[in-house]
MARTOR-621708 format. One record per residue (C-alpha): x, y, z. Coordinates in steps of 0.5 Angstrom, whole numbers. Layout:
BEGIN
+-------+-------+-------+
!     X !     Y !     Z !
+-------+-------+-------+
!     X !     Y !     Z !
...
+-------+-------+-------+
***
This chain:
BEGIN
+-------+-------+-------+
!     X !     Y !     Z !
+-------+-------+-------+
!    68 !   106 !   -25 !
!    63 !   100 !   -24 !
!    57 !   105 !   -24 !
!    60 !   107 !   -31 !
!    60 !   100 !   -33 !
!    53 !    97 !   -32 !
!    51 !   104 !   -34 !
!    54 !   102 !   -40 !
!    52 !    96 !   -40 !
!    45 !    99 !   -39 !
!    46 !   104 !   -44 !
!    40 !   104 !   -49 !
!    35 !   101 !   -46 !
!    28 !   103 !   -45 !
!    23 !   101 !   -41 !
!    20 !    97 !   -47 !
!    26 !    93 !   -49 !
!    27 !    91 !   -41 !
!    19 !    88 !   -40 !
!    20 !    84 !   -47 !
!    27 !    81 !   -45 !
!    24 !    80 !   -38 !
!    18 !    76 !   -42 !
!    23 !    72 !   -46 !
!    27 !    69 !   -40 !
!    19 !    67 !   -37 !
!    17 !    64 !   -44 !
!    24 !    60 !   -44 !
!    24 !    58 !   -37 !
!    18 !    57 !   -36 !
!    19 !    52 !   -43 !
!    24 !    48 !   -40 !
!    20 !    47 !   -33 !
!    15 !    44 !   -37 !
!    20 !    39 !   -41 !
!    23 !    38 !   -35 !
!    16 !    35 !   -33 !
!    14 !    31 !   -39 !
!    21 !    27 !   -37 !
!    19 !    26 !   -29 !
!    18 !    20 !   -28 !
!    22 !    17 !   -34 !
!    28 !    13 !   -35 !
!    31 !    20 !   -39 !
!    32 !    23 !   -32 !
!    38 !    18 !   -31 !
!    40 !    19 !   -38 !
!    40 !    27 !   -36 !
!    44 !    25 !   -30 !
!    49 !    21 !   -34 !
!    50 !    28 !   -39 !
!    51 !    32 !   -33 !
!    57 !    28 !   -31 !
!    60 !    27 !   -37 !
!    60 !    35 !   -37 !
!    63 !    35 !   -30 !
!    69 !    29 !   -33 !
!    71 !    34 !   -39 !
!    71 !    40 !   -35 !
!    75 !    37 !   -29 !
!    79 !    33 !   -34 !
!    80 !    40 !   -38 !
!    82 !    43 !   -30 !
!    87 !    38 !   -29 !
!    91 !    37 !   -36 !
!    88 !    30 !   -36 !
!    90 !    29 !   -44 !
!    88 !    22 !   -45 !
!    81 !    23 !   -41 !
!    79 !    30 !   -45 !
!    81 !    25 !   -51 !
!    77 !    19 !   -50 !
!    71 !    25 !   -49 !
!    72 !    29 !   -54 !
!    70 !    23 !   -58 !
!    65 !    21 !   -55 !
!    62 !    29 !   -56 !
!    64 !    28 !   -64 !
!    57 !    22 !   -63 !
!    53 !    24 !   -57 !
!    49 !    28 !   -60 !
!    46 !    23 !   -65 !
!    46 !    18 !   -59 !
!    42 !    23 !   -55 !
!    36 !    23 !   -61 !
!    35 !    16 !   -60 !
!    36 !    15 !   -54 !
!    31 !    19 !   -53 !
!    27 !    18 !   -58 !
!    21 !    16 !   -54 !
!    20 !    22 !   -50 !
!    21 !    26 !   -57 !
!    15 !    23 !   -60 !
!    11 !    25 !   -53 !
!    13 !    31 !   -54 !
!     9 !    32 !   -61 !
!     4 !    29 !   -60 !
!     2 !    33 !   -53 !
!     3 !    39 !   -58 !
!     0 !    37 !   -62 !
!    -6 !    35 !   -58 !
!    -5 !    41 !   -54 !
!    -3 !    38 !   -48 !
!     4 !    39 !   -47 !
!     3 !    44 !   -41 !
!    -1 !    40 !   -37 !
!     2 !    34 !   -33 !
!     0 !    29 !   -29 !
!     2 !    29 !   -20 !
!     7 !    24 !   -19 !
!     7 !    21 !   -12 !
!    11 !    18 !    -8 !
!    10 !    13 !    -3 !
!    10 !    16 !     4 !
!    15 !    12 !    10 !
!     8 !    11 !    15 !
!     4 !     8 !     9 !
!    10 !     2 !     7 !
!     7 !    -2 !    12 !
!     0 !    -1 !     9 !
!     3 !    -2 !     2 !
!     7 !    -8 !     4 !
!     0 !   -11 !     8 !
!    -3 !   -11 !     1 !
!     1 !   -14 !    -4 !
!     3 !   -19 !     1 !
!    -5 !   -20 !     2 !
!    -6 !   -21 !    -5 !
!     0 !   -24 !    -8 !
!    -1 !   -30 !    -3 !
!    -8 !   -30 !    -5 !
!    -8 !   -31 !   -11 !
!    -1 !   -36 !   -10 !
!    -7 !   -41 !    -7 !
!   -11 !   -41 !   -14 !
!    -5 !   -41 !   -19 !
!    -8 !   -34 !   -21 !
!    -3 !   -31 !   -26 !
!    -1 !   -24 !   -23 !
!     5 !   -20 !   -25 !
!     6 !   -12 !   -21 !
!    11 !    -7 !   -21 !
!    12 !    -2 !   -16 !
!    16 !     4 !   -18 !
!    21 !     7 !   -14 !
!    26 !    13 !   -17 !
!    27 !    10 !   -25 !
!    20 !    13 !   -27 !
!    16 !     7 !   -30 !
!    11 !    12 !   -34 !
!    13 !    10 !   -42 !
!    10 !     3 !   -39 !
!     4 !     6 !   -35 !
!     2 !    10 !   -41 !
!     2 !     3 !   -46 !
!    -4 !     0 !   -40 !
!   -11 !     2 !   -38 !
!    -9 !     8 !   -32 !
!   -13 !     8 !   -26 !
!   -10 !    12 !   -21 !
!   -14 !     7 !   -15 !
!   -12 !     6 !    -9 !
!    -8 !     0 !    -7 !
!   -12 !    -5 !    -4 !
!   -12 !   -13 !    -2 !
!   -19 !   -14 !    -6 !
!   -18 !    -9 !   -11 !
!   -12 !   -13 !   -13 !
!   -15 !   -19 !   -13 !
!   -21 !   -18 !   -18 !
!   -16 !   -14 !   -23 !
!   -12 !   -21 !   -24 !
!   -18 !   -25 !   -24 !
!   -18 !   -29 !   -30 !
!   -23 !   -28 !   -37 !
!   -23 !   -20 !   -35 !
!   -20 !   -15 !   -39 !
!   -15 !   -12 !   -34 !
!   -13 !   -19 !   -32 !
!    -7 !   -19 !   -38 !
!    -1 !   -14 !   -37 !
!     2 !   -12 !   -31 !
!    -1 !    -8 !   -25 !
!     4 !    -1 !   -24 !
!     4 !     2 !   -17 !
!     6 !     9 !   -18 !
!     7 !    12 !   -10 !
!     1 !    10 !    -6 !
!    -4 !     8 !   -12 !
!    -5 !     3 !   -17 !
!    -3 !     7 !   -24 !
!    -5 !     3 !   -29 !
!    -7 !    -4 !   -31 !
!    -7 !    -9 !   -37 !
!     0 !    -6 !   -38 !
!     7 !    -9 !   -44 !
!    13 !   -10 !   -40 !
!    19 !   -11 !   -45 !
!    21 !   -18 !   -45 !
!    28 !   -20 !   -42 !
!    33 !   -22 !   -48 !
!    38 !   -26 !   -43 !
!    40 !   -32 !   -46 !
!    41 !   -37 !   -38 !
!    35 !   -35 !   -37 !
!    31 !   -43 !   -34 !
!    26 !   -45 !   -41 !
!    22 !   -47 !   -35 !
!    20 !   -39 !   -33 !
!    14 !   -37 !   -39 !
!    12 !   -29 !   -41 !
!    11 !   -26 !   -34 !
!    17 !   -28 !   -30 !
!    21 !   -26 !   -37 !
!    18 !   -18 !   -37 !
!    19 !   -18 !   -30 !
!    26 !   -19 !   -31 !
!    27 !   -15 !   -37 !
!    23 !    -9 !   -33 !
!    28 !   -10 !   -28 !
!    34 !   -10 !   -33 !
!    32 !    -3 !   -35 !
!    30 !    -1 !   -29 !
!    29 !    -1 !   -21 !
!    22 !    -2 !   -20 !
!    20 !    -8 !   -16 !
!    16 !   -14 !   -20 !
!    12 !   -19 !   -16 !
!     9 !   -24 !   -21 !
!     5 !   -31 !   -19 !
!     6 !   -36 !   -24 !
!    -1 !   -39 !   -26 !
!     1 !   -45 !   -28 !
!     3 !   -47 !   -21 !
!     2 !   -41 !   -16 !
!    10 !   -40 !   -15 !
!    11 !   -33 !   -12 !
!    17 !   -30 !   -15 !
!    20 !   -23 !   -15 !
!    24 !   -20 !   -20 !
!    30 !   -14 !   -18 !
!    36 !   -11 !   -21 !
!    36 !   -17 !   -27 !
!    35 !   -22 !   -22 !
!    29 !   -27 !   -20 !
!    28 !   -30 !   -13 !
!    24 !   -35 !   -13 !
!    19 !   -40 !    -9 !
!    17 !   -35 !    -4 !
!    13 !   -36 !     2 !
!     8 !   -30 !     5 !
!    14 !   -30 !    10 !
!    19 !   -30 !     5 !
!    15 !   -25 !     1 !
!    14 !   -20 !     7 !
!    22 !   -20 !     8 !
!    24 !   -18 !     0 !
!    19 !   -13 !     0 !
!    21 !   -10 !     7 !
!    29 !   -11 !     4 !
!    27 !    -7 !    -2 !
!    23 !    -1 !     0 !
!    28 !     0 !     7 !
!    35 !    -1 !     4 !
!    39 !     1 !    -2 !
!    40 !    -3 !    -8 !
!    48 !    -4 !    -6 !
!    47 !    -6 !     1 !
!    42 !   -12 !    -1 !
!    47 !   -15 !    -5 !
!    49 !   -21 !    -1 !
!    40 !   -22 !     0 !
!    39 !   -23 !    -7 !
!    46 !   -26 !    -9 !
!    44 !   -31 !    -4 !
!    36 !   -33 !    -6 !
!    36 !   -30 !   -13 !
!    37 !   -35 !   -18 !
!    36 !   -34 !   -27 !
+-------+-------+-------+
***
């Protein structure tokens, strides 16, 4: 009964039709591949995670004859879809314009940091960030770690550098074009330069922090990227993280926040930066 079952299901068919259904699931698969791609690296991903669980909440809400939840989601479906075109309105938009300037399938390499080349990366962050401390040179750069920073790389002049001490040094050098904007290290290399943060529109931050320390908090807000920022007016060492801002650091001091956030999850650092984080 089962043979006679597929052979029914199969009934039909000939070998053109089969080759064409085979080049149809390659088309769309390989369509949502590259969609997949194009949003690596953004805040999109979270927001498709997010999706997800709302998916499993109704399906297991459903499963257990919880009413009051399947309710509650029910509504929420009667809107997702309209929230769903602008939340990721961003990437829609990316979407046409690399169709429409034929470059939709072809994507940059995300890199990650590796665990033995830490230490390097700290060394130069540390070694630039103190230099420039010394001089008051103003100087604001995010590490990216697992929110993807690339709707903010791409606002920047990309470099894809290696990171160095020196190299950071002269990007921050006043009066040269890539002194204004933020640095985004993206894994193991300096992405872009010269790049728009989003300004933090917290109302108890201190009138006393100017532009940088407000796009270092509003990059943290939206994201868990790490932001070093130096303030040009008196060289203060300052790193924002999770909305939160610690300021007045010293190269030690420095050294152990950077070490916190690149070893240790956010949620079992929470007494480190409620102890030194001020707004």
């Amino acid at each position: 009964m089962v043979w006679s079952g597929l052979l029914g299901i199969f009934h039909g068919w000939t070998l053109f039709s089969v080759i064409i259904n085979i080049i149809d699931i390659i088309i769309v698969a390989y369509v949502i591949y590259c969609l997949l791609l194009l949003i690596r690296g953004t805040r999109a991903v979270q927001l498709i995670k997010g999706f997800f669980i709302l998916l499993v909440a109704a399906f297991v809400s459903k499963w257990l004859g919880l009413e009051t939840i399947q309710w509650i989601l029910n509504q929420i479906w009667a809107v997702i879809f309209v929230a769903l075109a602008v939340i990721f309105q961003p990437e829609l938009r990316r979407i046409l314009e690399q169709l429409g300037r034929g470059q939709l399938f072809s994507f940059n390499n995300v890199f990650f940091i590796n665990d033995s080349n830490k230490d390097a990366l700290i060394d130069s962050l540390v070694g630039a960030t103190v230099a420039c401390a010394k001089t008051a040179t103003g100087m604001i750069v995010a590490v990216e770690r697992e929110t993807g920073l690339k709707d903010y790389i791409e606002s920047g002049i990309q470099l894809d550098a290696v990171v160095s001490q020196d190299f950071l040094i002269n990007i921050f050098t006043p009066n040269t074009p890539l002194h204004d904007g933020a640095t985004i290290i993206r894994g193991e290399r300096i992405a872009a330069a010269a790049c728009f943060l989003p300004l933090s529109d917290n109302p108890y931050i201190s009138t006393s922090l100017g532009s940088r320390h407000r796009a270092a908090i509003g990059l943290s807000e939206v994201s868990d990227a790490i932001i070093i920022v130096v303030s040009e007016e008196n060289g203060v060492i300052s790193v924002a993280r999770n909305g939160k801002l610690v300021r007045n650091l010293d190269e030690k001091g420095l050294r152990e926040v950077l070490e916190d956030s690149f070893i240790i999850k956010d949620n079992s650092s929470a007494r480190f930066w409620q102890r030194r984080a001020v707004k």
